[in-house]
C-alpha positions in Angstrom: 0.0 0.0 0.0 1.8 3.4 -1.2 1.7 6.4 1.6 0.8 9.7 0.1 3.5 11.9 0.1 3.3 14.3 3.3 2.5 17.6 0.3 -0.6 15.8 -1.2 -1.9 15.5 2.3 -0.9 18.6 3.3 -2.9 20.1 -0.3 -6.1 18.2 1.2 -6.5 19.8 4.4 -5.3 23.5 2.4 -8.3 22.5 0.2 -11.0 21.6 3.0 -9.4 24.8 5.5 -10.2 27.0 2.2 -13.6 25.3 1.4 -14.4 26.2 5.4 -13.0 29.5 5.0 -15.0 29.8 2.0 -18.6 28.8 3.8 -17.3 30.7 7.1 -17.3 34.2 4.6 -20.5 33.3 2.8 -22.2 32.8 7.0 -20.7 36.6 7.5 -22.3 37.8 5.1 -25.6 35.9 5.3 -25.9 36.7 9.1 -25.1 40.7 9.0 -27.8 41.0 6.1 -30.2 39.4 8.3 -28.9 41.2 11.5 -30.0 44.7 9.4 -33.3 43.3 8.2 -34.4 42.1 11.8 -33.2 45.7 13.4 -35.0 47.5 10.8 -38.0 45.3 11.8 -37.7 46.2 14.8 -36.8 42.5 16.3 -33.7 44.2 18.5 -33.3 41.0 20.3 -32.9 39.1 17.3 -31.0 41.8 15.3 -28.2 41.5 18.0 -27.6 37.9 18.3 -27.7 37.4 14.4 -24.6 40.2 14.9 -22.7 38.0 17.2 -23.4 35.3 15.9 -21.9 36.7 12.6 -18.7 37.7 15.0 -18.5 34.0 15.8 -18.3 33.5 12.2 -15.8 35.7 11.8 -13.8 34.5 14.2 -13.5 31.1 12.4 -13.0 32.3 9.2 -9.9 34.2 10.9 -8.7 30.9 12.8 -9.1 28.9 9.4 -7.1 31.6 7.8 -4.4 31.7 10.4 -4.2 27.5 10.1 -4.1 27.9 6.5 -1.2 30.5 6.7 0.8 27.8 9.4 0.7 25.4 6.5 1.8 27.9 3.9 -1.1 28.0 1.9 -3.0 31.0 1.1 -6.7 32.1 2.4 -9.4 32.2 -0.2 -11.3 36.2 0.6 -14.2 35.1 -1.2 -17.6 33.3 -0.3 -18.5 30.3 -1.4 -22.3 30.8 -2.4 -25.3 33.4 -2.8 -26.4 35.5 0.2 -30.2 35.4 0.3 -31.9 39.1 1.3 -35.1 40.4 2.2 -36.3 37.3 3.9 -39.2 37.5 6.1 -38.3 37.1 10.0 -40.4 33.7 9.7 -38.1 32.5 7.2 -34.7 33.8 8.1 -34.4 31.0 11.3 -35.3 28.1 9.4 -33.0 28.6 6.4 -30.2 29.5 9.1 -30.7 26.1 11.0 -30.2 24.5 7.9 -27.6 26.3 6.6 -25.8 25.5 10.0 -26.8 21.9 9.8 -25.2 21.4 6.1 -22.1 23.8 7.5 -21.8 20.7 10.8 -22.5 17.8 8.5 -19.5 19.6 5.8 -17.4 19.8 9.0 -17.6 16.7 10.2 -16.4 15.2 6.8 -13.8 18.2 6.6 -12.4 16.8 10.2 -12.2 13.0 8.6 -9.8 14.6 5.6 -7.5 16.1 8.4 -8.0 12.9 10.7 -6.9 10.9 7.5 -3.9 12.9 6.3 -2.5 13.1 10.4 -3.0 17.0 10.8 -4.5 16.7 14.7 -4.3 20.8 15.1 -6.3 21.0 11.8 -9.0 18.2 13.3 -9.3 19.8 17.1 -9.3 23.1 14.4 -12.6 21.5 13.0 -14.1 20.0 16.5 -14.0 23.3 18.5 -15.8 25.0 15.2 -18.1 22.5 15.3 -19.2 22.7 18.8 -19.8 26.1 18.2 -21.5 25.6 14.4 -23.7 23.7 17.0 -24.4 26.3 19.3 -25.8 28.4 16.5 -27.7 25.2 15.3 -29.3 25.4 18.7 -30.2 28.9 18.8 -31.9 28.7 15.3 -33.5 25.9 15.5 -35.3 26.6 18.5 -36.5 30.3 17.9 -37.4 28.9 14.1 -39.6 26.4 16.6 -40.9 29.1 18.9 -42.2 31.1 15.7 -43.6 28.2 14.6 -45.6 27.2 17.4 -46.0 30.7 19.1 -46.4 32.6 16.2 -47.0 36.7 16.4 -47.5 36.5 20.2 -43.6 35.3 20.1 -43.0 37.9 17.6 -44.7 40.4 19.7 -42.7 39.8 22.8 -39.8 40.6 20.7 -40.6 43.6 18.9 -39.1 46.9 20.4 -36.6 45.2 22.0 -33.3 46.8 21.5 -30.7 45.9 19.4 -27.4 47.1 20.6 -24.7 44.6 21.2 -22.2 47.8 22.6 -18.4 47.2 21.4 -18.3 43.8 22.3 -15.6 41.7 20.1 -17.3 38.2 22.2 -19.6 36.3 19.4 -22.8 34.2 20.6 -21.4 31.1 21.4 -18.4 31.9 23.7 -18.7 31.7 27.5 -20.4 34.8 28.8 -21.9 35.9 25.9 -24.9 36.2 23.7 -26.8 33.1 24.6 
């Protein structure tokens, strides 16, 4: 059995830390569009944690960048896929849970490539991004479910509620903030 030479693995995990980037930059994007449509809404609450949710994205796409740099490669600056805009606060939660489902389920896979080709920073890289990718899952998931079931007396709980996340550089899924 022939052992790939330690470049071609190397050129996998470059490929899958880009391809994260990639989705990570497409999620910024995504997330700060639909931060401004739920503050113009007037959904404050909702406004705010899209926008740290976004700075958790940012975050990732920063730490893929600075693994992909370790390895010599060079970070993509571009998205990966189409921002949607002008959704409807009923749809926006929904589409996010599955966008964050499909970004865990591409992780996962991502994480076997770097398991495979021995890089162990680039796969505990993957696993703390996922825990968080999960955290976001969770948060989605269950407010799509509480407009679902609760409908415009949820909605009306949350309208007026302000918006302002202050200078905080803490995303939504790291200890002591957002959620």
């Amino acid at each position: 059995m022939a052992v790939e030479s330690r470049e071609k693995r190397k050129a996998k995990v470059l490929d899958v830390l880009n391809k994260a980037r990639a989705m990570e930059l497409t999620a910024i994007t995504q997330y700060m569009n639909q931060h401004y449509n739920l503050d113009s809404m007037d959904y404050g609450e909702m406004a705010a944690n899209m926008k740290l949710i976004a700075i958790d994205e940012m975050r990732h796409a920063e730490m893929f960048a600075e693994r992909i740099k370790e390895l010599g490669g060079e970070p993509v600056t571009a998205g990966d896929g189409t921002v949607i805009k002008g959704q409807d606060v009923r749809t926006i939660f929904p589409f996010d849970s599955k966008l964050e489902d499909d970004t865990i389920d591409a992780y996962n896979q991502f994480l076997q490539v770097c398991r495979d080709c021995g890089d162990n920073i680039s796969t505990t890289l993957f696993q703390t991004i996922i825990d968080e990718e999960q955290v976001h899952f969770n948060h989605f998931d269950n407010v799509a479910g509480h407009i679902q079931n609760l409908g415009d007396s949820y909605l009306s709980r949350i309208a007026g509620t302000p918006s302002s996340t202050g200078g905080t550089t803490k995303g939504f899924a790291l200890p002591g903030a957002g959620a």
